[in-house]
C-alpha positions, -999 to +999 in steps of 0.1 A: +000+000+000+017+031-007+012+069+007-022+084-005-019+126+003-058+125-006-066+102+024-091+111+053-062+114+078-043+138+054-073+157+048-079+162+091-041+173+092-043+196+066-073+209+081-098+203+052-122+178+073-126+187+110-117+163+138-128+164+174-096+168+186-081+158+220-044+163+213-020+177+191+018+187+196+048+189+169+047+151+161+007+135+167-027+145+168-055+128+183-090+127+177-123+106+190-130+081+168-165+090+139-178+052+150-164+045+185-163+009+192-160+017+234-162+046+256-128+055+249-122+053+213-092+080+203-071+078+168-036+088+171-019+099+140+015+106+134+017+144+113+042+125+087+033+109+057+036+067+070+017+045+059+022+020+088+043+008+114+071-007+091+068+027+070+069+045+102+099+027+119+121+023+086+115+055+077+107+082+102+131+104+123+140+093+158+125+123+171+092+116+156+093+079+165+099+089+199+074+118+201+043+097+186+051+071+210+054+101+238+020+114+225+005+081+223+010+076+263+000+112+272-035+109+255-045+075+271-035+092+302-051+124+296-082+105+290-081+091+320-075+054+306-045+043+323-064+035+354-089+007+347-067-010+315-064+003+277-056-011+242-036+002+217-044-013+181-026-007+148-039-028+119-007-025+087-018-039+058-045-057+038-045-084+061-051-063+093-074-045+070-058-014+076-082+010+056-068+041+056-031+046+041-018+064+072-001+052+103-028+053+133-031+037+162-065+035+182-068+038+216-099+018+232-104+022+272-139+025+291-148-007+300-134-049+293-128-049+258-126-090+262-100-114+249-081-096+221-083-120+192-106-146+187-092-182+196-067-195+166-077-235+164-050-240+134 
């Protein structure tokens, strides 16, 4: 999958679709999910254009490896999800079914999200 600058995420960075924003600093924003799937459901987007996680950690800058990551923490405890338990998801690639070309990780708190997978029988 490769880099599409006319994706939804690209669009909320550049401002051209609004967001209801939670965070934002030099390296991330973070918005409340459109369809939340718990009480807590944030995206957290890196402001580079990555397509994923092995996009992201081949090809970004140590600074903004380190401040998504940063950003990423501060937003789950800003939200007030560190207490009871949170999960961070990041689906790269088809398989995953990543659907939008741009590195994001969701944050889901608010209640017992349940065993994370169902049960792989082989």
């Amino acid at each position: 999958m490769s880099y599409d600058n006319d994706n939804i995420f690209a669009k909320i960075l550049r401002g051209e679709i609004p967001c209801d924003k939670v965070f934002e600093d030099d390296y991330a924003l973070a918005f409340r999910d459109i369809n939340p799937q718990a009480p807590i459901h944030v995206l957290v987007i890196p402001k580079g254009a990555y397509v994923d996680m092995d996009d992201f950690s081949a090809n970004g800058t140590d600074s903004e490896i380190i401040g998504f990551m940063r950003a990423t923490g501060q937003v789950a405890r800003e939200l007030g999800a560190v207490h009871g338990g949170y999960r961070l998801l990041a689906n790269n690639g088809a398989d995953a079914n990543q659907e939008v070309p741009h590195l994001h990780v969701h944050i889901f708190a608010g209640r017992n999200l349940g065993p994370m997978l169902k049960r792989f029988d082989g």
